[in-house]
PDB file of N, CA, C, O and CB in Angstrom:
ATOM      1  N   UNK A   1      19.824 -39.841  -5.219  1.00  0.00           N
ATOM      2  CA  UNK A   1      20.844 -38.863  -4.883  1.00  0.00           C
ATOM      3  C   UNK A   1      20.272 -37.456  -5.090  1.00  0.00           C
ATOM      4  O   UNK A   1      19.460 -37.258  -5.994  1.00  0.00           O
ATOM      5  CB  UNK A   1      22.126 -39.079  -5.743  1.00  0.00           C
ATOM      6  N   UNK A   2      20.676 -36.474  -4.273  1.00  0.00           N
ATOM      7  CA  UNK A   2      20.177 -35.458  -4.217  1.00  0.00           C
ATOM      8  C   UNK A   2      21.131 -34.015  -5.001  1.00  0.00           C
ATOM      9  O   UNK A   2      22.362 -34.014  -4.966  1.00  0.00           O
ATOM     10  CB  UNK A   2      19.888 -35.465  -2.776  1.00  0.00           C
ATOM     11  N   UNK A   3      20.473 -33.070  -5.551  1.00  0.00           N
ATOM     12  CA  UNK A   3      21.981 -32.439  -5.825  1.00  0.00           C
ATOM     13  C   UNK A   3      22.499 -32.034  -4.800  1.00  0.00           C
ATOM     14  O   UNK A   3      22.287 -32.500  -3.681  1.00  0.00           O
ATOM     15  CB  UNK A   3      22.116 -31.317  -6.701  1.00  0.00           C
ATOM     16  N   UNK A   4      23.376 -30.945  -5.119  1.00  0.00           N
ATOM     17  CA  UNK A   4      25.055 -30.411  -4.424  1.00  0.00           C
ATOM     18  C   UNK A   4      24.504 -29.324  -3.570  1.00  0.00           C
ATOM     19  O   UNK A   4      25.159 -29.034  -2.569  1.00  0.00           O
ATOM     20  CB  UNK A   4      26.481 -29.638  -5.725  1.00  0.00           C
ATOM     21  N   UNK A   5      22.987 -28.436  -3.903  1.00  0.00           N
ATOM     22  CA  UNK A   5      22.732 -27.468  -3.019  1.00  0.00           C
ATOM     23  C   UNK A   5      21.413 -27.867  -2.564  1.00  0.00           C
ATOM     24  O   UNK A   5      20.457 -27.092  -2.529  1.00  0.00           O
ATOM     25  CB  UNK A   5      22.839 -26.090  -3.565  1.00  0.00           C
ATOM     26  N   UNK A   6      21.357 -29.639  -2.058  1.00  0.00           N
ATOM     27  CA  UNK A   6      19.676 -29.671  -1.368  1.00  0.00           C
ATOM     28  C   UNK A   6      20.257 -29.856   0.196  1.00  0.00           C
ATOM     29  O   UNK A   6      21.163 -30.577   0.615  1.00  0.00           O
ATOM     30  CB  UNK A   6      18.361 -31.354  -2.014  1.00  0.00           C
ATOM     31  N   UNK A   7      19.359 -28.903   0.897  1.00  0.00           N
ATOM     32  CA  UNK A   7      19.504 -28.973   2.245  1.00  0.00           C
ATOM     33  C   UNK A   7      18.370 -29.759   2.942  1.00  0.00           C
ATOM     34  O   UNK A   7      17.326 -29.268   2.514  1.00  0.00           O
ATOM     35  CB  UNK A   7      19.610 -27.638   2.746  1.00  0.00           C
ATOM     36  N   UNK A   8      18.150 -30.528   3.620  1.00  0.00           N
ATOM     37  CA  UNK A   8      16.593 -31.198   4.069  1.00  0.00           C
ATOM     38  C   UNK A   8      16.028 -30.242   4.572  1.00  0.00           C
ATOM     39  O   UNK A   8      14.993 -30.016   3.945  1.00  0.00           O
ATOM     40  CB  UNK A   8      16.460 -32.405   5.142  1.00  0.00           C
ATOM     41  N   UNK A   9      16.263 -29.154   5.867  1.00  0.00           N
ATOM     42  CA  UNK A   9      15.823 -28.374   6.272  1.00  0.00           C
ATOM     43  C   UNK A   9      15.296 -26.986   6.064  1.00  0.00           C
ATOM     44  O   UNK A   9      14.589 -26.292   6.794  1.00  0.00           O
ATOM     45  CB  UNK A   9      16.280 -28.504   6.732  1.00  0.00           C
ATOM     46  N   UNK A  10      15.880 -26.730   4.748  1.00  0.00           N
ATOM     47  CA  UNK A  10      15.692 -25.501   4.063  1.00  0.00           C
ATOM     48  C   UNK A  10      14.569 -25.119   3.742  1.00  0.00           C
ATOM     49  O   UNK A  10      13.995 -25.664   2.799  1.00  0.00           O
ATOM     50  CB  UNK A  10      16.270 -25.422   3.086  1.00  0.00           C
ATOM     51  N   UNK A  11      13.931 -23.992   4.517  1.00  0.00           N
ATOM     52  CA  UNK A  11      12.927 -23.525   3.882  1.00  0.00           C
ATOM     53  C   UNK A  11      12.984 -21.975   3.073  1.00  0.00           C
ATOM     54  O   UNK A  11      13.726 -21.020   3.301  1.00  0.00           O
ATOM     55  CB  UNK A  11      11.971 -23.603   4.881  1.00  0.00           C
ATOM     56  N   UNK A  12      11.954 -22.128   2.099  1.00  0.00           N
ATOM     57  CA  UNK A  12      11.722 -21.285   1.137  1.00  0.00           C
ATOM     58  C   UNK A  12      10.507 -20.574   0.823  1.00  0.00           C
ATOM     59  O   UNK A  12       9.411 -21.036   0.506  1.00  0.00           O
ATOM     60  CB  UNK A  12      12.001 -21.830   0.261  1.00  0.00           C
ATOM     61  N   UNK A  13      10.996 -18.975   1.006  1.00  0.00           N
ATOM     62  CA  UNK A  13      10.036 -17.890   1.161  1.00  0.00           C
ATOM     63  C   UNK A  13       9.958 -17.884   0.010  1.00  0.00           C
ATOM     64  O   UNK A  13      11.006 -17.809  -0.631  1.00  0.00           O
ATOM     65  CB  UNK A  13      10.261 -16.625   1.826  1.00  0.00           C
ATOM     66  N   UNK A  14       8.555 -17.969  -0.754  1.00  0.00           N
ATOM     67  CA  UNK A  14       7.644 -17.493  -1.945  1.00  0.00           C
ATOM     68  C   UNK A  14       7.355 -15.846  -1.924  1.00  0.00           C
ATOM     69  O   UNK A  14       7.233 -14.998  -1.040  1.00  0.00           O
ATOM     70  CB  UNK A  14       6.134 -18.325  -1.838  1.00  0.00           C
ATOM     71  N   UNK A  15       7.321 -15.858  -3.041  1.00  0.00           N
ATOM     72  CA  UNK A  15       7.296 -13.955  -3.003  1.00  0.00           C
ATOM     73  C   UNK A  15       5.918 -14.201  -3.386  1.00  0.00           C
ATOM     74  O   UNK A  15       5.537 -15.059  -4.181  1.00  0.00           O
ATOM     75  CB  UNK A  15       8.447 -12.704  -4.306  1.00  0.00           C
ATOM     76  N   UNK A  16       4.820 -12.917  -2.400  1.00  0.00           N
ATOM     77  CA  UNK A  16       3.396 -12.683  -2.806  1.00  0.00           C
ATOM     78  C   UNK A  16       2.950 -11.601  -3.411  1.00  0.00           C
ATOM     79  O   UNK A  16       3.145 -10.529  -2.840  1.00  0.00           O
ATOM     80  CB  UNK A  16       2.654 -12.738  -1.873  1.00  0.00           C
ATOM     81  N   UNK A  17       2.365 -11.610  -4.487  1.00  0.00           N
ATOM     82  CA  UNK A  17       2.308 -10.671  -4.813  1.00  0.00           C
ATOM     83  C   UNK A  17       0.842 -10.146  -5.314  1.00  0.00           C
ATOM     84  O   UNK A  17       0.144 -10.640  -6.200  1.00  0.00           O
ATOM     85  CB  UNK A  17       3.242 -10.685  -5.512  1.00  0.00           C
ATOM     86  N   UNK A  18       0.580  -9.031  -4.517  1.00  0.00           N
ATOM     87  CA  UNK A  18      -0.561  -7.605  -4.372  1.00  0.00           C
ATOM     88  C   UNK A  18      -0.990  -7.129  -5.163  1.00  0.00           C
ATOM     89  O   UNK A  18      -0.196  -6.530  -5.888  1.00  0.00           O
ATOM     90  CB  UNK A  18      -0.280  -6.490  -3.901  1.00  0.00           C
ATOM     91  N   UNK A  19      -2.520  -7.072  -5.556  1.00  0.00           N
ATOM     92  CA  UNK A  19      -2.882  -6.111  -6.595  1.00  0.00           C
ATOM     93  C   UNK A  19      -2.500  -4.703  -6.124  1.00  0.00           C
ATOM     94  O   UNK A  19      -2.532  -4.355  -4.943  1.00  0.00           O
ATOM     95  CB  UNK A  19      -4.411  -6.195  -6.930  1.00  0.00           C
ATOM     96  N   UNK A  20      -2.063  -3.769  -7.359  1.00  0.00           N
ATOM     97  CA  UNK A  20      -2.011  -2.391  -6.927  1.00  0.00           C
ATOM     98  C   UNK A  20      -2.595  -1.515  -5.718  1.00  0.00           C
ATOM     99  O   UNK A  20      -2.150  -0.824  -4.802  1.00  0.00           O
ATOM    100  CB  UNK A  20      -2.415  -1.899  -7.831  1.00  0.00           C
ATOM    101  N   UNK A  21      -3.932  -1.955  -6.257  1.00  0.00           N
ATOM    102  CA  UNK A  21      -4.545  -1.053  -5.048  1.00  0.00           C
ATOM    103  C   UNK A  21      -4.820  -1.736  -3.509  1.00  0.00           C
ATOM    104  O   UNK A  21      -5.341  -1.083  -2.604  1.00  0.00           O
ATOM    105  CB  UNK A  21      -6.034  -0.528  -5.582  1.00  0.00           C
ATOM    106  N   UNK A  22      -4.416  -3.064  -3.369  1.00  0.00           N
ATOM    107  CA  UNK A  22      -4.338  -3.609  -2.154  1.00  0.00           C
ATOM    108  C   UNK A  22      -3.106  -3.462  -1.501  1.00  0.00           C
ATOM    109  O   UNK A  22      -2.999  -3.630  -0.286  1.00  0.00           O
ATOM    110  CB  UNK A  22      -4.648  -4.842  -2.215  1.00  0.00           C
ATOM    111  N   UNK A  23      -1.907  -3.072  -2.436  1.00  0.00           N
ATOM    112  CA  UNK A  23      -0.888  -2.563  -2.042  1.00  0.00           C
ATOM    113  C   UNK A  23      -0.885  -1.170  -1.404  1.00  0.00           C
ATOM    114  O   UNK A  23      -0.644  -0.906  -0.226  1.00  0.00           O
ATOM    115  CB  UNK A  23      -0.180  -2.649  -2.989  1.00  0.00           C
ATOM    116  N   UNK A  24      -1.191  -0.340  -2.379  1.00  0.00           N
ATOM    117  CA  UNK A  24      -1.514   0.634  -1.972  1.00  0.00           C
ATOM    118  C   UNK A  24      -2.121   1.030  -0.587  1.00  0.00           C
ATOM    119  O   UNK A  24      -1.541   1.780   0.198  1.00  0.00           O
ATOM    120  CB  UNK A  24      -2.061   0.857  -2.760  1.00  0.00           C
ATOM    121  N   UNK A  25      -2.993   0.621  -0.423  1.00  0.00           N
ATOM    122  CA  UNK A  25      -4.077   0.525   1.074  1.00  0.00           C
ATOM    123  C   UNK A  25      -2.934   0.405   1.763  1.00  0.00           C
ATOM    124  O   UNK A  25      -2.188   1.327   2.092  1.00  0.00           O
ATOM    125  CB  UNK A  25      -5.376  -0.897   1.413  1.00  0.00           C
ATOM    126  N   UNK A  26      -2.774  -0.986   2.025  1.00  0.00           N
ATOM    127  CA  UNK A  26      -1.923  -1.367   2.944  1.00  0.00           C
ATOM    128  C   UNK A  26      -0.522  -0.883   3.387  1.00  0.00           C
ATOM    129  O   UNK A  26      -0.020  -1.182   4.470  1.00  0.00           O
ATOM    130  CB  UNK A  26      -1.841  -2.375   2.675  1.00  0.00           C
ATOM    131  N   UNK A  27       0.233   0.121   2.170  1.00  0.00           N
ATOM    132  CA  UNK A  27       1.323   0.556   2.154  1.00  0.00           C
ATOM    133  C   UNK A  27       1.237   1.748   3.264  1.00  0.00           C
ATOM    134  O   UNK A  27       2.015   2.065   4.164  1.00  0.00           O
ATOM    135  CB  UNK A  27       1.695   0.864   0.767  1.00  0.00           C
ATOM    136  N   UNK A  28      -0.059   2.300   2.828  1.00  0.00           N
ATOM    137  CA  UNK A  28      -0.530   2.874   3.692  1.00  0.00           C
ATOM    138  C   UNK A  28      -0.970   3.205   5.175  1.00  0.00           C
ATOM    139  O   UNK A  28      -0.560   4.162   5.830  1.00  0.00           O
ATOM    140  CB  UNK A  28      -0.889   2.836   3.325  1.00  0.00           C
ATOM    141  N   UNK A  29      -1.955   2.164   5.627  1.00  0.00           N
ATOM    142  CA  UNK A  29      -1.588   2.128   6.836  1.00  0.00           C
ATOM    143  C   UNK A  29      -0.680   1.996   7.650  1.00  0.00           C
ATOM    144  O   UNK A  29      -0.624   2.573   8.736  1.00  0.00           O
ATOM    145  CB  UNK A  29      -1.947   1.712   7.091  1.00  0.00           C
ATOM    146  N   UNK A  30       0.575   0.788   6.960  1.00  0.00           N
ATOM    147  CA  UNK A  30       1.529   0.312   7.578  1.00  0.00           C
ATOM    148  C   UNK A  30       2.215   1.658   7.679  1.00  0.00           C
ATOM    149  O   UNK A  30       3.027   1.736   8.602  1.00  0.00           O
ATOM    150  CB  UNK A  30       2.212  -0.878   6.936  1.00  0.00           C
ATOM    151  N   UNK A  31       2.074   2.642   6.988  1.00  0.00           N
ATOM    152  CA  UNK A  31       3.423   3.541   7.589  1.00  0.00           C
ATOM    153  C   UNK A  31       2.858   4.537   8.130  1.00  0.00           C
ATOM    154  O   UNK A  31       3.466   5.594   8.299  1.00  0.00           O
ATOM    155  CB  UNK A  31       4.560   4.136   6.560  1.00  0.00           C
ATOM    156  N   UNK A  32       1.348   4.325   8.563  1.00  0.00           N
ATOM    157  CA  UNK A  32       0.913   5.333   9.437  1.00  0.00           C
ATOM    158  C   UNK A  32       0.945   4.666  10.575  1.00  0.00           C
ATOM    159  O   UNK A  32       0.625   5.295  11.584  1.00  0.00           O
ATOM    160  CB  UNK A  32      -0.360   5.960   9.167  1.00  0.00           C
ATOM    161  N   UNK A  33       1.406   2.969  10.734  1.00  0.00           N
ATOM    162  CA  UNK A  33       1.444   2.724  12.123  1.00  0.00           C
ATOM    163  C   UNK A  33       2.972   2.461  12.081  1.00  0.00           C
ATOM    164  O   UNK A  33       3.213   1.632  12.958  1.00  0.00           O
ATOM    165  CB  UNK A  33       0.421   1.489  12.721  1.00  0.00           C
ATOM    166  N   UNK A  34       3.827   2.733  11.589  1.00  0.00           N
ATOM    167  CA  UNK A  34       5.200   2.754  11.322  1.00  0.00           C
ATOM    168  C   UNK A  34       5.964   1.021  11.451  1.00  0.00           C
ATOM    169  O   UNK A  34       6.746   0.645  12.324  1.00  0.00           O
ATOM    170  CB  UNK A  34       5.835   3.924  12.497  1.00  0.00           C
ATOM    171  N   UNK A  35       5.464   0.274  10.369  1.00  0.00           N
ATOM    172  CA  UNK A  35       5.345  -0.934  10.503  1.00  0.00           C
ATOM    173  C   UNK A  35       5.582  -1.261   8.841  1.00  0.00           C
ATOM    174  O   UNK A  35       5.129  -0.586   7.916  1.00  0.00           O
ATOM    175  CB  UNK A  35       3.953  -1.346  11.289  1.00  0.00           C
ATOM    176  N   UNK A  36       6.574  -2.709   8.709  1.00  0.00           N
ATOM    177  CA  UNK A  36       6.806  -2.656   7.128  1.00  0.00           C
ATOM    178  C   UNK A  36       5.180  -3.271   6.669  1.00  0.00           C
ATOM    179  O   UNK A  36       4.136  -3.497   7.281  1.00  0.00           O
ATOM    180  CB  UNK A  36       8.398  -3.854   6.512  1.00  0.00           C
ATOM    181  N   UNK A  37       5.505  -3.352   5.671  1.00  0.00           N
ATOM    182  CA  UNK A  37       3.646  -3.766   4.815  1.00  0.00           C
ATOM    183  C   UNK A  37       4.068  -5.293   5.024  1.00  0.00           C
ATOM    184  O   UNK A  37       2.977  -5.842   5.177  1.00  0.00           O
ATOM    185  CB  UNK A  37       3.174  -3.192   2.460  1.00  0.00           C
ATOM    186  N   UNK A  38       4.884  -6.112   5.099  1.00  0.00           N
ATOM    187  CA  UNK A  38       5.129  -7.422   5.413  1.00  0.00           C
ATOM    188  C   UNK A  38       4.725  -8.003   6.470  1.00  0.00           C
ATOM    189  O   UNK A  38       4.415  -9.191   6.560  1.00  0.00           O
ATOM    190  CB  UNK A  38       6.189  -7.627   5.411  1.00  0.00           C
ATOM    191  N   UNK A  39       4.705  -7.045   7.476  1.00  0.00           N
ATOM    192  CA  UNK A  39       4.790  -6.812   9.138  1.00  0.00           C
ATOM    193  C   UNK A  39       2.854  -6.755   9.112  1.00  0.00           C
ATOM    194  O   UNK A  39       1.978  -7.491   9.567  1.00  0.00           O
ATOM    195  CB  UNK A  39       5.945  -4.838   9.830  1.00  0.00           C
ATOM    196  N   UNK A  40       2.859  -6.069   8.692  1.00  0.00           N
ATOM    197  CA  UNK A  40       1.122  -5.478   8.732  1.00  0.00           C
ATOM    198  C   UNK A  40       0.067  -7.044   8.334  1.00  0.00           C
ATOM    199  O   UNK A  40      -0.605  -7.798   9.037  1.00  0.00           O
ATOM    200  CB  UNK A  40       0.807  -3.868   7.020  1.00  0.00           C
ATOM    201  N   UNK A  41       0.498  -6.958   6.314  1.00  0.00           N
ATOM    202  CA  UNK A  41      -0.122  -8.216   5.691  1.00  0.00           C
ATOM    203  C   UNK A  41      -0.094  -9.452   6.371  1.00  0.00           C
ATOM    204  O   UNK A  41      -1.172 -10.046   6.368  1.00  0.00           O
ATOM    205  CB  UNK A  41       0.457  -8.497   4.502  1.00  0.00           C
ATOM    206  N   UNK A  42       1.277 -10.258   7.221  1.00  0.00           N
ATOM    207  CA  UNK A  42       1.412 -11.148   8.141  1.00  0.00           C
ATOM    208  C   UNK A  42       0.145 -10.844   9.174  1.00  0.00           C
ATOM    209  O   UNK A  42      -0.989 -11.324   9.156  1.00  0.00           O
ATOM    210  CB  UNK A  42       2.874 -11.058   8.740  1.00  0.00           C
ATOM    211  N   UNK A  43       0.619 -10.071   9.897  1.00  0.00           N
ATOM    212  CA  UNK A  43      -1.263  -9.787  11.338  1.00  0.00           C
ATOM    213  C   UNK A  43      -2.082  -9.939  10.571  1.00  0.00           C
ATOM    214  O   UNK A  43      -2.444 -11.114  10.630  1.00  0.00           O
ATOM    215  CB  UNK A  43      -1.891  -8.015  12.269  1.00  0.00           C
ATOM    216  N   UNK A  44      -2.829  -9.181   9.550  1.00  0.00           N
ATOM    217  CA  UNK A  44      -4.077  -9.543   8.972  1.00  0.00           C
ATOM    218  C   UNK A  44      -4.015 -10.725   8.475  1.00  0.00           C
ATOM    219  O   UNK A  44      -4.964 -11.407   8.862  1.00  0.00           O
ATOM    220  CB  UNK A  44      -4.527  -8.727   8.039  1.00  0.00           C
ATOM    221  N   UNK A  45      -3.009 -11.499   7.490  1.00  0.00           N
ATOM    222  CA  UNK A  45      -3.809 -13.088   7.373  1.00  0.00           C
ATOM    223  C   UNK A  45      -3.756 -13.757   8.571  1.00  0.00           C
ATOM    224  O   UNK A  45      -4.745 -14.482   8.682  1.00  0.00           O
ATOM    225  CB  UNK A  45      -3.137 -14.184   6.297  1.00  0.00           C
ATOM    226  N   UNK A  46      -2.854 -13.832   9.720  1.00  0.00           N
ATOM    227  CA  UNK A  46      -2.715 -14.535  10.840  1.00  0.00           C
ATOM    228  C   UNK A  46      -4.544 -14.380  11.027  1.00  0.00           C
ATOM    229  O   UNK A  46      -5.370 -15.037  10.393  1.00  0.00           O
ATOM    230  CB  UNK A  46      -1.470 -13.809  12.111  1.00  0.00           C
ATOM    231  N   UNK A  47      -4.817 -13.407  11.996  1.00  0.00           N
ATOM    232  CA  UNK A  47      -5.838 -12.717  12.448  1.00  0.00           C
ATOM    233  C   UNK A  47      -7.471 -13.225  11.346  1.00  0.00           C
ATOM    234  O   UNK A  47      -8.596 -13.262  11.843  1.00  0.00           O
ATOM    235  CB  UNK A  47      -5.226 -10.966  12.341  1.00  0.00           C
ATOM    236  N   UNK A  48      -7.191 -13.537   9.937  1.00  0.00           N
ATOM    237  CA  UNK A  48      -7.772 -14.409   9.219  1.00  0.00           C
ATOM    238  C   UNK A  48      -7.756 -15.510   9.432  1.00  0.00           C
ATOM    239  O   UNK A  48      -8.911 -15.908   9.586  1.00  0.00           O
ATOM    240  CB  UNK A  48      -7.542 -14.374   8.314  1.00  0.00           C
ATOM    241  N   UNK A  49      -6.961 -16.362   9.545  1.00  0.00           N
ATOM    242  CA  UNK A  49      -6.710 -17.560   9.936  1.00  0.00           C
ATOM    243  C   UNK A  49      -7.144 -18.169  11.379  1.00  0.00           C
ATOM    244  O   UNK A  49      -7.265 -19.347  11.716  1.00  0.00           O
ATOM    245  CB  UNK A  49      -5.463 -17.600   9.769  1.00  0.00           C
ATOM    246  N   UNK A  50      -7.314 -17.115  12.027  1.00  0.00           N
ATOM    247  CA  UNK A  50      -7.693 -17.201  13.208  1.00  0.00           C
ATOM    248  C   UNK A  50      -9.489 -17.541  13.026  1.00  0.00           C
ATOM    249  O   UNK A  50     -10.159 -18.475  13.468  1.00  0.00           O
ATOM    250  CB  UNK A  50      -7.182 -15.790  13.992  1.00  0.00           C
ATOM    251  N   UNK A  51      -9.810 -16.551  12.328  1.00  0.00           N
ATOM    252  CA  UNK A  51     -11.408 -16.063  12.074  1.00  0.00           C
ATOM    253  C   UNK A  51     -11.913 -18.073  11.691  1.00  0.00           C
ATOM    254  O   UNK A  51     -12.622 -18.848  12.333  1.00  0.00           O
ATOM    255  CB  UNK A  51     -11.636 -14.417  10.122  1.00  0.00           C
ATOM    256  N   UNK A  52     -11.135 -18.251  10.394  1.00  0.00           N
ATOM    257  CA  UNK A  52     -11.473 -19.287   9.884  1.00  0.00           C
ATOM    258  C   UNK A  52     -11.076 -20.400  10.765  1.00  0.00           C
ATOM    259  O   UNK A  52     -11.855 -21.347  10.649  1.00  0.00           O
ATOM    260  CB  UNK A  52     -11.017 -19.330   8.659  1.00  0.00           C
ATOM    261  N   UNK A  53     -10.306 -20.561  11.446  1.00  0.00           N
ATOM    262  CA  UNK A  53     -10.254 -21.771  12.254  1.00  0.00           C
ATOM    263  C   UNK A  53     -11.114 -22.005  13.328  1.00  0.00           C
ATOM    264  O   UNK A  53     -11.270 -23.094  13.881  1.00  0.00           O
ATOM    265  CB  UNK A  53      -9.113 -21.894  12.746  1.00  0.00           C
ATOM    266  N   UNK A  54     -11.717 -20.861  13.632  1.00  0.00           N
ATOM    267  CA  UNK A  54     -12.707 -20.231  14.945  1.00  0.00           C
ATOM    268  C   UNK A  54     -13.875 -20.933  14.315  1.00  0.00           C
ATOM    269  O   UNK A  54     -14.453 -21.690  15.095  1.00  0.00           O
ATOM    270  CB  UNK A  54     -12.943 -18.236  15.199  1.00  0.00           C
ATOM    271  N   UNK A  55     -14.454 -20.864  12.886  1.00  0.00           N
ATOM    272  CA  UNK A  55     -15.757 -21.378  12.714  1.00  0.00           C
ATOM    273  C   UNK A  55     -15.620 -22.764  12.290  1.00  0.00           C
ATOM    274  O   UNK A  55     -16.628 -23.196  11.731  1.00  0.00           O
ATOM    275  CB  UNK A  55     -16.560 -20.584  11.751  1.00  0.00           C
ATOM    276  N   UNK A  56     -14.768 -23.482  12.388  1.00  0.00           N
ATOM    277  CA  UNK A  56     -14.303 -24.691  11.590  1.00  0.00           C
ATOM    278  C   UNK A  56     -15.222 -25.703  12.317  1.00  0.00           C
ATOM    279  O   UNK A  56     -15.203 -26.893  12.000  1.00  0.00           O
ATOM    280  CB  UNK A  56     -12.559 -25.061  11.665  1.00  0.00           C
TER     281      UNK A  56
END
């Protein structure tokens, strides 16, 4: 039996969390391309993920 608030489908966002100064950087660009840092960090690991699946 499952409890009272399990949904099967439910998924769950993990919070990541940035060293200072990688925050920083990135806080950075993102609002020089007017983009949240969530928005930004997502493209660059995608765009990583890409790199690494490319040499696999």
């Amino acid at each position: 039996m499952r409890g009272k608030f399990y949904h099967a489908n439910a998924t769950l966002n993990l919070p990541v969390y940035l060293d200072a100064e990688v925050q920083a950087y990135l806080s950075a660009i993102a609002s020089k391309k007017g983009v949240q840092l969530s928005e930004l960090a997502n493209d660059l690991l995608k765009r990583e993920i890409g790199i690494i699946e490319a040499v696999k």
